[in-house]
C-alpha positions as CSV (number, residue, x, y, z in Angstrom):
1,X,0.0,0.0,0.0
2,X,1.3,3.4,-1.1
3,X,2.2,5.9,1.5
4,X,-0.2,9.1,1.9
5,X,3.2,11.4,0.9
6,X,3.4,10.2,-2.5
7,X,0.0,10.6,-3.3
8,X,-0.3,14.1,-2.2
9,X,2.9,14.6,-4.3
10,X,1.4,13.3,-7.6
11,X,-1.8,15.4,-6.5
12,X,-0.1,18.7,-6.3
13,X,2.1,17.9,-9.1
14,X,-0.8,17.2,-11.4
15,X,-2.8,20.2,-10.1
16,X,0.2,22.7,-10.6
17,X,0.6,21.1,-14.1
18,X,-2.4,21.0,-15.4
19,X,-2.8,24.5,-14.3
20,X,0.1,26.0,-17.0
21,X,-2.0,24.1,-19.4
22,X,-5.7,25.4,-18.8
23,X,-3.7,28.7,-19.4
24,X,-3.2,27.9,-22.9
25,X,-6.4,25.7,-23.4
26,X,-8.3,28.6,-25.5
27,X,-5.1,30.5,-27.4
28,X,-4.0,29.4,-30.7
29,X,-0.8,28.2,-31.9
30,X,-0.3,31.3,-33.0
31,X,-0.4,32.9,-30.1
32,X,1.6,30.7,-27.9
33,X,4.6,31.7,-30.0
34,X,4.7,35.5,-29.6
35,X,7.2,37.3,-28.5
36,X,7.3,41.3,-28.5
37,X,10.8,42.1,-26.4
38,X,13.6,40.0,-25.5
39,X,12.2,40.3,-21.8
40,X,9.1,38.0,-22.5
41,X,8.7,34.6,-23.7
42,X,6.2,32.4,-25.9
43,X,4.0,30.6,-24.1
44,X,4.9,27.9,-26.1
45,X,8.3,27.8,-24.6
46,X,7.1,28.7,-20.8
47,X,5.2,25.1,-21.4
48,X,8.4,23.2,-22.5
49,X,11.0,25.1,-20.0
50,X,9.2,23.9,-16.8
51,X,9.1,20.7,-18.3
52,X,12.6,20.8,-19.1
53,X,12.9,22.1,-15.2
54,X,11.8,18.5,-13.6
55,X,13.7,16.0,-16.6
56,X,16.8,18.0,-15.8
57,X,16.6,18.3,-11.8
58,X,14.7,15.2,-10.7
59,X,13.9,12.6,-13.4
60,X,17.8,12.8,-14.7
61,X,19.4,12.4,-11.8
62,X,16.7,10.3,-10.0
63,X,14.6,8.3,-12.0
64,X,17.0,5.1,-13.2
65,X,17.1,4.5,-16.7
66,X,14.9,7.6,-17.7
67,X,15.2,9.0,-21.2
68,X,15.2,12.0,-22.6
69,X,12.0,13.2,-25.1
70,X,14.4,15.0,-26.9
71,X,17.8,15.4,-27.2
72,X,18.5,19.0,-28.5
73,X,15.2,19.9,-25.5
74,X,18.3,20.2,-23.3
75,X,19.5,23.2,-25.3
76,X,16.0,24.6,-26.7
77,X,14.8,25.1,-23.2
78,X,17.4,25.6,-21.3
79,X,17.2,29.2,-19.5
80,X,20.2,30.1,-18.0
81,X,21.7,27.4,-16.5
82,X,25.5,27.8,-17.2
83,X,26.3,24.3,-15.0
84,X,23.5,22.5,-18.0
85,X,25.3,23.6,-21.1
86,X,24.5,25.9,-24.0
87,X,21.2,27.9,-24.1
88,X,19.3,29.0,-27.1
89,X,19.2,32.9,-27.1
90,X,17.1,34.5,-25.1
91,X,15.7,37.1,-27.7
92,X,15.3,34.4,-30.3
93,X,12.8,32.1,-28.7
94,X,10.0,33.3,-31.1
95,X,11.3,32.0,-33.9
96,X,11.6,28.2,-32.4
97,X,8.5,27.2,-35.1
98,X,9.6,24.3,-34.2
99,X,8.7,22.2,-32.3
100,X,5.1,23.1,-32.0
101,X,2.8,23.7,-29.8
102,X,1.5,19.7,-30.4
103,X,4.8,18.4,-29.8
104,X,5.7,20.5,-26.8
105,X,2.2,19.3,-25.4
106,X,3.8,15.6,-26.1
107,X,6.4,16.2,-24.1
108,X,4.9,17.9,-21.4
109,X,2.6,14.5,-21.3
110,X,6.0,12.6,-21.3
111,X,7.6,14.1,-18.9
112,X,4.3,14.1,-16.6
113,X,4.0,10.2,-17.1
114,X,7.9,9.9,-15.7
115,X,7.1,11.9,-13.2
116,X,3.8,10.4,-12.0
117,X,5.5,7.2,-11.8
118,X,8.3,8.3,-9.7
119,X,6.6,10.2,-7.3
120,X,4.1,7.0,-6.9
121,X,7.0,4.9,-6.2
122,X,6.6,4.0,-2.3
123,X,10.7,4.4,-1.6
124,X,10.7,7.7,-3.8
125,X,10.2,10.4,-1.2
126,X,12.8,8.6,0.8
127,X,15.5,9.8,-1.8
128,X,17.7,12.5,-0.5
129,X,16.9,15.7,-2.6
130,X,13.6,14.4,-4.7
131,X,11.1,15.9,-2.0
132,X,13.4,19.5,-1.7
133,X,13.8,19.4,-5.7
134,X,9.7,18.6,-6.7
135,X,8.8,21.7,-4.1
136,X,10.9,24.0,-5.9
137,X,9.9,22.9,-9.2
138,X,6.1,23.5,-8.5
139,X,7.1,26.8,-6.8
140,X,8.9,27.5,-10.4
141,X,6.2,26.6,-12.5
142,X,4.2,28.6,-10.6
143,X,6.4,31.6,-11.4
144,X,6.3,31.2,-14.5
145,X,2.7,30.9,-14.4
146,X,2.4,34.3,-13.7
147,X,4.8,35.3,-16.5
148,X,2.8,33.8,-18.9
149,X,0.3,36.1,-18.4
150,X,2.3,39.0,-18.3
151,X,3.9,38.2,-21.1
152,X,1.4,37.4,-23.0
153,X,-0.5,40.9,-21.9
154,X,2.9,42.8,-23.4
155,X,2.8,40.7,-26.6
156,X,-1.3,41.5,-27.3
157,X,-0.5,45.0,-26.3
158,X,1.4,45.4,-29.7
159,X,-1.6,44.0,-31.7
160,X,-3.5,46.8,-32.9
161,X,-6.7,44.5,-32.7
162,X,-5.9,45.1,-29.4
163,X,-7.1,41.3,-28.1
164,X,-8.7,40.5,-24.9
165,X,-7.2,37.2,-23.3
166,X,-10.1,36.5,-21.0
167,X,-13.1,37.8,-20.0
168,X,-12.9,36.8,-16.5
169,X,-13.4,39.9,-13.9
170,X,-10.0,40.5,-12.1
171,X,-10.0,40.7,-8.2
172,X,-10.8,44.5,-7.3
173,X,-8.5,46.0,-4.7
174,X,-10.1,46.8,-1.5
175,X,-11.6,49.9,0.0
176,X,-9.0,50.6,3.2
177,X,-9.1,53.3,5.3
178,X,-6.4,55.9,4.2
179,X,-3.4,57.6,5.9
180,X,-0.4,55.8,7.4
181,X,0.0,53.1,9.7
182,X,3.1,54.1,12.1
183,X,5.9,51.4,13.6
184,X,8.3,52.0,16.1
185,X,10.8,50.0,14.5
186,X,13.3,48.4,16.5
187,X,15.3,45.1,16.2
188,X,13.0,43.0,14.2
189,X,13.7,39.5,12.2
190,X,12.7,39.2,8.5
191,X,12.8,35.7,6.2
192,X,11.9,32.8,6.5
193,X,13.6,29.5,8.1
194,X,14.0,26.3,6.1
195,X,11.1,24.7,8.8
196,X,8.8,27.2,8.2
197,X,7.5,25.6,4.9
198,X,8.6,26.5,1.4
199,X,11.0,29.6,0.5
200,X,13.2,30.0,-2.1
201,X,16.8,30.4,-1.1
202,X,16.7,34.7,-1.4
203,X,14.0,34.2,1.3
204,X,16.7,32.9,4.3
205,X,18.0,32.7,6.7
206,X,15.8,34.3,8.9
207,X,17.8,37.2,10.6
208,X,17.7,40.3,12.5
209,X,17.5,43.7,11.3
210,X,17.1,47.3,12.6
211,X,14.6,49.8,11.9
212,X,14.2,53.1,12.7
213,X,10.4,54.2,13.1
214,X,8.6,54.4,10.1
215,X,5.2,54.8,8.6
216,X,3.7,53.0,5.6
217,X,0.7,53.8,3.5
218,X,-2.6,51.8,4.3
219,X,-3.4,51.7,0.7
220,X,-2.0,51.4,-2.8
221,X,-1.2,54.5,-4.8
222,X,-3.8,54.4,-7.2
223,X,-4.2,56.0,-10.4
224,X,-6.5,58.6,-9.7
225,X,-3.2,59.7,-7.5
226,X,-0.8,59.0,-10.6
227,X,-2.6,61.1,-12.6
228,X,-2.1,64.2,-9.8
229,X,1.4,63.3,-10.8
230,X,1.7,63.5,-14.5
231,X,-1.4,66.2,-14.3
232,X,1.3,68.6,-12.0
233,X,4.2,68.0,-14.8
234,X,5.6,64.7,-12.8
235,X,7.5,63.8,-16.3
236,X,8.7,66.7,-17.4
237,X,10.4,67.8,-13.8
238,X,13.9,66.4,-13.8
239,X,14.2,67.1,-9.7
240,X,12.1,64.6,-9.2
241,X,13.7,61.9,-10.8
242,X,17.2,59.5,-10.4
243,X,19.7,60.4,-13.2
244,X,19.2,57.3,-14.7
245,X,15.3,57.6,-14.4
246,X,15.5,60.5,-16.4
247,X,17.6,59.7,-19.0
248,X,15.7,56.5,-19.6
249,X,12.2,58.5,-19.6
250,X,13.7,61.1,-22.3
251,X,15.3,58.3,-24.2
252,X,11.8,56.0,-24.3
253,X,9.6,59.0,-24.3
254,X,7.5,57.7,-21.3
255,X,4.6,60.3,-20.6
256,X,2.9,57.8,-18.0
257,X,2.2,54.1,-17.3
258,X,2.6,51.1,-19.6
259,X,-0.8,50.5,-21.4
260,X,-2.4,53.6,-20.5
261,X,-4.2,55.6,-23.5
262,X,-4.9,59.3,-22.6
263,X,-5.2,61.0,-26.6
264,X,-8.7,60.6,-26.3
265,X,-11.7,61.7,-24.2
266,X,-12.0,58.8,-22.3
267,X,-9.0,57.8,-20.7
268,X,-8.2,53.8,-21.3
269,X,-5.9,50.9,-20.0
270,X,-4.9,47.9,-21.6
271,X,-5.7,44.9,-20.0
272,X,-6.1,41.0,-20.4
273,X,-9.7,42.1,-21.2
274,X,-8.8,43.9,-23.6
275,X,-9.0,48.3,-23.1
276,X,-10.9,49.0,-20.3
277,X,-11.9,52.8,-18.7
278,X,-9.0,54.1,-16.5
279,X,-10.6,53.9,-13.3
280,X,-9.2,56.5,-10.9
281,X,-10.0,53.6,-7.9
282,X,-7.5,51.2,-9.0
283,X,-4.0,50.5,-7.8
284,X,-1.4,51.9,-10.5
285,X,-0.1,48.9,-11.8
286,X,3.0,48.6,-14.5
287,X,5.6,51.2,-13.3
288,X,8.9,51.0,-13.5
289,X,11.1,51.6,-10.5
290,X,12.3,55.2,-11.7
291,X,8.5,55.8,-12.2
292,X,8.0,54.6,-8.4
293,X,10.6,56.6,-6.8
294,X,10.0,60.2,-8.7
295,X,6.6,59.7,-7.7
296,X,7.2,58.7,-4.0
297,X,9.5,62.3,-4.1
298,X,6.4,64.0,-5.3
299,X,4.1,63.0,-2.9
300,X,6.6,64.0,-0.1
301,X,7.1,60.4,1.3
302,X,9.7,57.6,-0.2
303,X,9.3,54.1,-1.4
304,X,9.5,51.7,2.1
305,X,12.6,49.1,1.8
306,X,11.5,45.6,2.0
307,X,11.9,45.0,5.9
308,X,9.9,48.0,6.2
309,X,7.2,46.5,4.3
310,X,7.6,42.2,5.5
311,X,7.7,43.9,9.4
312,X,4.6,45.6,8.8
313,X,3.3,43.0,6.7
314,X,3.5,40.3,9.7
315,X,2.1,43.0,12.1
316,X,-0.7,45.1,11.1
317,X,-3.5,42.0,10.0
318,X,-6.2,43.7,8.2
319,X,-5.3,47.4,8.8
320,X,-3.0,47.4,5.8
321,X,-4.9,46.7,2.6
322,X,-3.8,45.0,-0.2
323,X,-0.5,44.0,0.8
324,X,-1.4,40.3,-1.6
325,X,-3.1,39.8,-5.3
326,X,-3.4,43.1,-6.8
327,X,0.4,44.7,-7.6
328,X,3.6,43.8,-6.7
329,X,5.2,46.6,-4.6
330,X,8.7,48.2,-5.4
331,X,10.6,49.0,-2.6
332,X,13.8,50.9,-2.3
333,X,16.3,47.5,-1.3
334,X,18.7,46.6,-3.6
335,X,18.5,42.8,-4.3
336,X,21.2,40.9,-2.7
337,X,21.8,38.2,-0.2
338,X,20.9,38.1,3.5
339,X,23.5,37.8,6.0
340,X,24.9,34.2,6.1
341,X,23.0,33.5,2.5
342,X,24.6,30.3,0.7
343,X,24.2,29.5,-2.7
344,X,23.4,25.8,-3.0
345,X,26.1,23.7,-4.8
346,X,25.8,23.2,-8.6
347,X,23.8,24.4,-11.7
348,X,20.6,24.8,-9.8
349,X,22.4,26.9,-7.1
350,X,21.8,29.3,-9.9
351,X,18.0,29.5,-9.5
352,X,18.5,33.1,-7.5
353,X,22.3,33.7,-6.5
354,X,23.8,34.9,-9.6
355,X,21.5,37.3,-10.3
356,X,21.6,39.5,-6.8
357,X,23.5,42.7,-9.1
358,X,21.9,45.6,-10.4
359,X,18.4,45.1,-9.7
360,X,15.6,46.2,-6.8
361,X,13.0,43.8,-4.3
362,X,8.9,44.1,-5.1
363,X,7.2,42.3,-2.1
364,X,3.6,41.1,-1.8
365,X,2.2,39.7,-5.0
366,X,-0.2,40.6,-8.0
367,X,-3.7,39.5,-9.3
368,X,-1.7,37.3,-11.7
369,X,0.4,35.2,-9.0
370,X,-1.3,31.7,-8.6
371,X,-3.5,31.0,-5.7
372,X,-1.2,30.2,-2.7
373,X,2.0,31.1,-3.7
374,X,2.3,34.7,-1.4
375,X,3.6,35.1,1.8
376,X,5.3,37.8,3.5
377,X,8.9,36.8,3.2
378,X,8.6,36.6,-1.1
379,X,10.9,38.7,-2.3
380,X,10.7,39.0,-6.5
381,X,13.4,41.2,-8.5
382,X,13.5,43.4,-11.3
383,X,15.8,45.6,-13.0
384,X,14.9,49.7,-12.6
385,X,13.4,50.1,-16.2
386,X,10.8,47.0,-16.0
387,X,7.0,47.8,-16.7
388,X,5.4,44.7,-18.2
389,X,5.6,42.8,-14.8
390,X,2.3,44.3,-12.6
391,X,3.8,46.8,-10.1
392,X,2.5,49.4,-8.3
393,X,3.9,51.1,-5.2
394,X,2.7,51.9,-1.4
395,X,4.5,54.7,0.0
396,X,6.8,55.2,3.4
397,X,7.9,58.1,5.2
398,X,9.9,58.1,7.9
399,X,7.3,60.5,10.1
400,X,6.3,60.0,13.5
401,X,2.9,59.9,14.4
């Protein structure tokens, strides 16, 4: 008789898998193969990489005798795992016609079938690594379920047909009362410890930090509030932005949010319903980081750094609104390692490590991140000039009460 473990595994396993999948259940093949910027990928590929994920980590190494569906997949699908091999280019993934979308199904139903039959084994949980190694790979798919959608909203946005992806209604953010919630700061701990339950490696260890009092916004800025901003000339007043904010805004022309349409009398945003009215109500979403700070410096307040906003996360309950499923939230931390962070030893030790340079933390999560996949010691990471992922911002200032 089968242990319960296993069985849950395969559950969640075919849950998070079939979930990539009812994505892509109503798009064409057409469409699971667009690609607008080097930053996004097809769908197509999304579907074949976290595939590629658990034949390279688990079924390789674990499953005795296992063979590969393909052998130039390793390459094809391959992200940017240095400690693998070779990678197809990043910018080029569009033009991988082949293989389709049918095949890369196939293989998806492959690799499931592999991994269905290890994970029912009754002596496979007992493998060193398998149970650590399937967590993270559901955690990863999950990630890039969210990308799929925001990629695929960037790659419609350049249609001029202008195509709505669903028609689903979106979680509306909720109604909190407004002002700042103040925090006397002190020595507080942020992360997460490996007994907690899942966290990816940036999340730990858990360690102590100090704060200095602080107050954080009980609401998202929302883009009635952004459009104060541009409205008082917030892109056209260099002493309000970074120097590289500025020169980026000059050199892409930026007047105000990705997929927002102000030439006509109505005022519209794109969304994955297609154009919608630009509701004043709704949190700003799809800012970059420059955008964030110059308008934090307008508003006379800053952007809070991420202990700032996972201290008053895990202390305020309800009072804060928000704080999950509507926008990620940029804060002001640079992305790096905690004190007494360890990259784990080979290629998939480069999951987060090798890419703490250069870019910023977001905390909480947006209405595209999959059910169950927030909590308060998340950290995601973007470079300064990013607007396709959905960000917003909640403000800080360092004010007493």
């Amino acid at each position: 008789m089968l242990s319960e473990a296993p069985l849950d595994n395969t559950f969640r396993f075919r849950q998070v898998r079939d979930h990539s999948e009812h994505l892509c259940a109503h798009l064409s093949a057409e469409d699971c193969n667009l690609q607008a910027i080097a930053e996004t990928s097809p769908l197509k590929w999304h579907l074949a990489h976290t595939s590629w994920f658990y034949e390279t980590f688990i079924l390789k190494p674990f499953s005795p005798g296992y063979r590969p569906f393909h052998k130039h997949f390793e390459v094809l699908f391959n992200s940017y795992y240095n400690g693998i091999g070779q990678q197809h280019p990043r910018s080029k993934r569009h033009l991988l016609s082949r293989p389709g979308l049918d095949e890369v199904l196939a293989y998806r139903k492959a690799v499931d079938r592999a991994m269905t039959s290890l994970l029912e084994h009754p002596t496979a949980c007992e493998q060193p690594g398998i149970s650590e190694r399937l967590e993270l790979g559901l955690n990863h798919e999950q990630q890039h379920q969210e990308l799929m959608l925001t990629d695929l909203k960037y790659n419609f946005s350049c249609n001029p047909l202008l195509p709505a992806y669903m028609e689903d209604t979106l979680p509306e953010a909720t109604a909190g009362k407004g002002g700042f919630e103040f925090y006397k700061g002190g020595l507080v701990e942020i992360g997460q410890d490996i007994d907690e339950g899942f966290s990816f490696d940036n999340e730990r260890p858990r360690h102590k930090t100090w704060l200095e009092p602080y107050a954080l916004c009980r609401n998202l800025v929302t883009n009635g509030e952004f459009r104060e901003f541009i409205a008082d000339g917030g892109y056209r007043r260099p002493e309000l932005w970074l120097s590289d904010g500025w020169s980026h805004i000059r050199q892409e022309g930026w007047t105000h949010p990705l997929y927002w349409s102000l030439d006509g009398i109505h005022p519209e945003v794109f969304t994955l319903r297609g154009p919608r009215p630009l509701r004043d109500q709704d949190p700003v979403c799809h800012l970059s980081y420059y955008e964030a700070d110059a308008f934090a410096r307008w508003a006379g307040a800053r952007l809070p750094t991420e202990a700032e906003w996972e201290h008053a996360c895990r202390q305020s309950g309800q009072s804060l609104a928000n704080m999950f499923g509507q926008v990620w939230q940029w804060t002001s931390s640079a992305y790096r390692g905690y004190p007494g962070y360890q990259v784990a030893p080979g290629a998939i030790g480069e999951y987060n490590g090798k890419f703490m340079c250069n870019q910023f933390v977001l905390r909480g999560s947006s209405c595209a991140t999959p059910a169950g996949h927030s909590r308060p010691s998340y950290r995601n990471f973007f470079y300064p000039p990013d607007r396709w992922q959905f960000t917003g911002l909640r403000l800080a200032s360092d004010a007493m009460p």
